[in-house]
KOLROVO-215096 format. One line per 5 residues: number of its first residue (from 1); their letters; for each residue x, y negated, z of N, C-alpha, C. Coordinates in steps of 0.02 Angstrom, whole numbers, plus 50000, padded with zeros to 5 digits. Atoms other than C-alpha are relative to their C-alpha. Example, Ala and Ser with C-alpha at 12.3 -4.5 7.8 and 13.67 -1.06 7.14 Angstrom:
BEGIN
1	as	50045/50059/50000/50615/50225/50390/50045/49940/50000 | 49958/50059/49997/50684/50053/50357/49961/49945/50037
This chain:
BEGIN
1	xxxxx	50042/50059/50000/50000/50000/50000/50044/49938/50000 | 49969/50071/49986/50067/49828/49952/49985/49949/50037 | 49987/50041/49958/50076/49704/50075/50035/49923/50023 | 49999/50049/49997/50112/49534/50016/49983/49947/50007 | 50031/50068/49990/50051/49411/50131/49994/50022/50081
6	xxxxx	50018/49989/49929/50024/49438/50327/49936/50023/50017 | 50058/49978/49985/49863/49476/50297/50000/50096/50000 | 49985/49934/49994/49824/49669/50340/49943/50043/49932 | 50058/49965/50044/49753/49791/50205/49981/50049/50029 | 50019/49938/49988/49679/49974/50215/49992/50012/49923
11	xxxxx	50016/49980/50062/49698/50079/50072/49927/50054/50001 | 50072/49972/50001/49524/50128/50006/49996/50053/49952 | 50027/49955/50041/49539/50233/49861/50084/49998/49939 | 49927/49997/50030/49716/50300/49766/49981/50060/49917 | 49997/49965/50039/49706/50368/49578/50046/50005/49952
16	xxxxx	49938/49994/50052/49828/50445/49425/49982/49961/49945 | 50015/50052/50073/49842/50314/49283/50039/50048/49946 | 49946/49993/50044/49896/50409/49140/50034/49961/49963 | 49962/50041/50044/50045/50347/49053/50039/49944/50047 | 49960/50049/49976/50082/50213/49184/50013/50039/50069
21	xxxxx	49951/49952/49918/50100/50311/49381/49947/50009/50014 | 50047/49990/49994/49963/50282/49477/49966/49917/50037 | 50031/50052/49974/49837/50150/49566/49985/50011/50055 | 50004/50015/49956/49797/50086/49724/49945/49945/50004 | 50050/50056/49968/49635/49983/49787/50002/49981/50099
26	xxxxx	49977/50016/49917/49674/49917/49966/49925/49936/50017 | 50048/50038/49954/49537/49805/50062/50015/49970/50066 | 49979/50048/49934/49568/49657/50177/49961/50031/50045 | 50039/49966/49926/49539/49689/50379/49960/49955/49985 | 50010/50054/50000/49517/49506/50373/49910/49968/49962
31	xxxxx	50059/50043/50036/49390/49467/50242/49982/50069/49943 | 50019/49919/50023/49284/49643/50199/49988/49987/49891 | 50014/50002/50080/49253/49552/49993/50058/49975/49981 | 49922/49990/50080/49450/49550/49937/50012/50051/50009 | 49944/49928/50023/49528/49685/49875/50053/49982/49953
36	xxxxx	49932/50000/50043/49686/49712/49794/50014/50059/49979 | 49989/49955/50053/49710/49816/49642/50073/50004/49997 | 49895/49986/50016/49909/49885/49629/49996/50066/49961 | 49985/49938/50052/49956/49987/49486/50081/50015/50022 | 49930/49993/49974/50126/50060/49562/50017/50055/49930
41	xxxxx	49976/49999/50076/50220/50088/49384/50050/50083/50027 | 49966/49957/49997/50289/50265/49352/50095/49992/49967 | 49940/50007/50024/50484/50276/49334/50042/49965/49918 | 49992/50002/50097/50478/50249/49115/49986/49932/50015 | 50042/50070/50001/50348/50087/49157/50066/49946/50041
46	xxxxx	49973/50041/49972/50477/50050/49290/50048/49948/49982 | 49916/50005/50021/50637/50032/49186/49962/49946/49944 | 49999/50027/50048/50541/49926/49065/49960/49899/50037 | 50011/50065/49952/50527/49766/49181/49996/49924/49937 | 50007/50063/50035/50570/49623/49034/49929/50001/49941
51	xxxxx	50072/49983/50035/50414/49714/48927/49947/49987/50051 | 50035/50041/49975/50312/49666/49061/49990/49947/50030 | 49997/50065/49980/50370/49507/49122/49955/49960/49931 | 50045/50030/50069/50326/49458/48933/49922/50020/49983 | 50081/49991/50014/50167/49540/48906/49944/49962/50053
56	xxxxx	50039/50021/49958/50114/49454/49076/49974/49942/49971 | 50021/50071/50026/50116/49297/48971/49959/50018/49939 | 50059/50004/50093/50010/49361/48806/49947/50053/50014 | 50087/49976/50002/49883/49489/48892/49968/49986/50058 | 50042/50020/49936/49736/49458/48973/49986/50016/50069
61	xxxxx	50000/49962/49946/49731/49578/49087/50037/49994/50063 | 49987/50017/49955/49851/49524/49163/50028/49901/50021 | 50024/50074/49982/49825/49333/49184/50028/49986/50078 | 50007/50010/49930/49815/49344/49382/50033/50030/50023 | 49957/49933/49953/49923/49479/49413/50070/49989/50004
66	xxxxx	49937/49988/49977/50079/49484/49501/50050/50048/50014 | 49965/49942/49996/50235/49599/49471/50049/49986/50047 | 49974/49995/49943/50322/49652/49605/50072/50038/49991 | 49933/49951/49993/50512/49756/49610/50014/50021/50080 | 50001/49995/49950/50509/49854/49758/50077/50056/50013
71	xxxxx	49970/49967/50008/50646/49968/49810/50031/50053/49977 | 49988/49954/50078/50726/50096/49679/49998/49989/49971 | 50026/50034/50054/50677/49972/49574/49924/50035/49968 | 50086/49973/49997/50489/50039/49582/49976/49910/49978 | 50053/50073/50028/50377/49914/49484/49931/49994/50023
76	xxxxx	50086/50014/49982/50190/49844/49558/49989/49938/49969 | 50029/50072/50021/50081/49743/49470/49932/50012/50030 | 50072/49984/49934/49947/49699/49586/49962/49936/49971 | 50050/50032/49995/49794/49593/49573/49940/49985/50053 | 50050/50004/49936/49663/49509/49696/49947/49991/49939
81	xxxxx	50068/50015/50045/49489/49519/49663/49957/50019/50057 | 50049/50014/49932/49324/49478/49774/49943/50058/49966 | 50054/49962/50019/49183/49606/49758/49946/50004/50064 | 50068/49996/49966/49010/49628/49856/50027/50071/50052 | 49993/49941/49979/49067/49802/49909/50052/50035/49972
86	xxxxx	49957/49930/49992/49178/49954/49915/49992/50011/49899 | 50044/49954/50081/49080/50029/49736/50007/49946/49942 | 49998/50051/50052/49094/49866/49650/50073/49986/49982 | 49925/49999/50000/49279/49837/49688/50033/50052/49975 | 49983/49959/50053/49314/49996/49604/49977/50001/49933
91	xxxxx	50028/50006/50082/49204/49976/49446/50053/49934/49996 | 49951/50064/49997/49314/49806/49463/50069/50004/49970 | 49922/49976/49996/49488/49896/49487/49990/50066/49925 | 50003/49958/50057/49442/50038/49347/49988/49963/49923 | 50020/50041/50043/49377/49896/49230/50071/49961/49976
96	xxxxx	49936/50045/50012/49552/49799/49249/50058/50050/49960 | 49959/49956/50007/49656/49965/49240/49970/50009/49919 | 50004/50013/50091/49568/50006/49063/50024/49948/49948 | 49978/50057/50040/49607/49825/48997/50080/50004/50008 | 49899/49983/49994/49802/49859/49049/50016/50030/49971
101	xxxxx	49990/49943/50036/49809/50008/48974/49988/49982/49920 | 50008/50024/50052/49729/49926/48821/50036/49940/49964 | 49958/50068/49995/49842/49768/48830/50066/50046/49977 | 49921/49940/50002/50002/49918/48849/50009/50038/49910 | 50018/49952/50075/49936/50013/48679/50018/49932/49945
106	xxxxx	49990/50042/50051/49917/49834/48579/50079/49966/50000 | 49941/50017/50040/50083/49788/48604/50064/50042/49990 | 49927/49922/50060/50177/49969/48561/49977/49989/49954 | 50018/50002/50072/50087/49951/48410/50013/49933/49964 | 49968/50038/50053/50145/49777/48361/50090/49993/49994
């Protein structure tokens, strides 16, 4: 669980991204409508750090999102986002993760 800010999370729900590692939805103690989406980048995603510094600037997906270098040189790109609930904040976090993945595909192909 990433942890940038003093504020405390709880991880709510952890799944396999193919192609990139896997994901993470965490939920403030603090304030029960943020969550924070972290895609923690598999070893391949990791090593390719200046391909996503650049794509942060030309896809949408990731607009808001912040990449992280954590030890081993492990890559997170995390995102906040407010939702009503638990169920929404995942349709939220699965909705973002597809557009990444779709953002990742359009620019191997140009």
């Amino acid at each position: 669980m990433l942890q940038n800010s003093p504020e405390k999370w709880f991880l709510i729900n952890d799944q396999l991204v193919a192609g990139l590692g896997h994901a993470e939805l965490s939920q403030s103690w603090a304030c029960p409508s943020e969550f924070q989406a972290t895609l923690v980048l598999n070893n391949y995603e990791s090593n390719c750090l200046r391909d996503w510094l650049s794509q942060r600037w030309l896809a949408k997906s990731l607009e808001q999102a912040c990449i992280f270098e954590l030890e081993y040189s492990k890559l997170l790109v995390s995102r906040r986002m407010s939702a009503n609930n638990v169920l929404d904040a995942k349709e939220k976090c699965e909705l973002w993760i597809q557009a990444v993945l779709a953002d990742r595909v359009k620019v191997a192909q140009s």
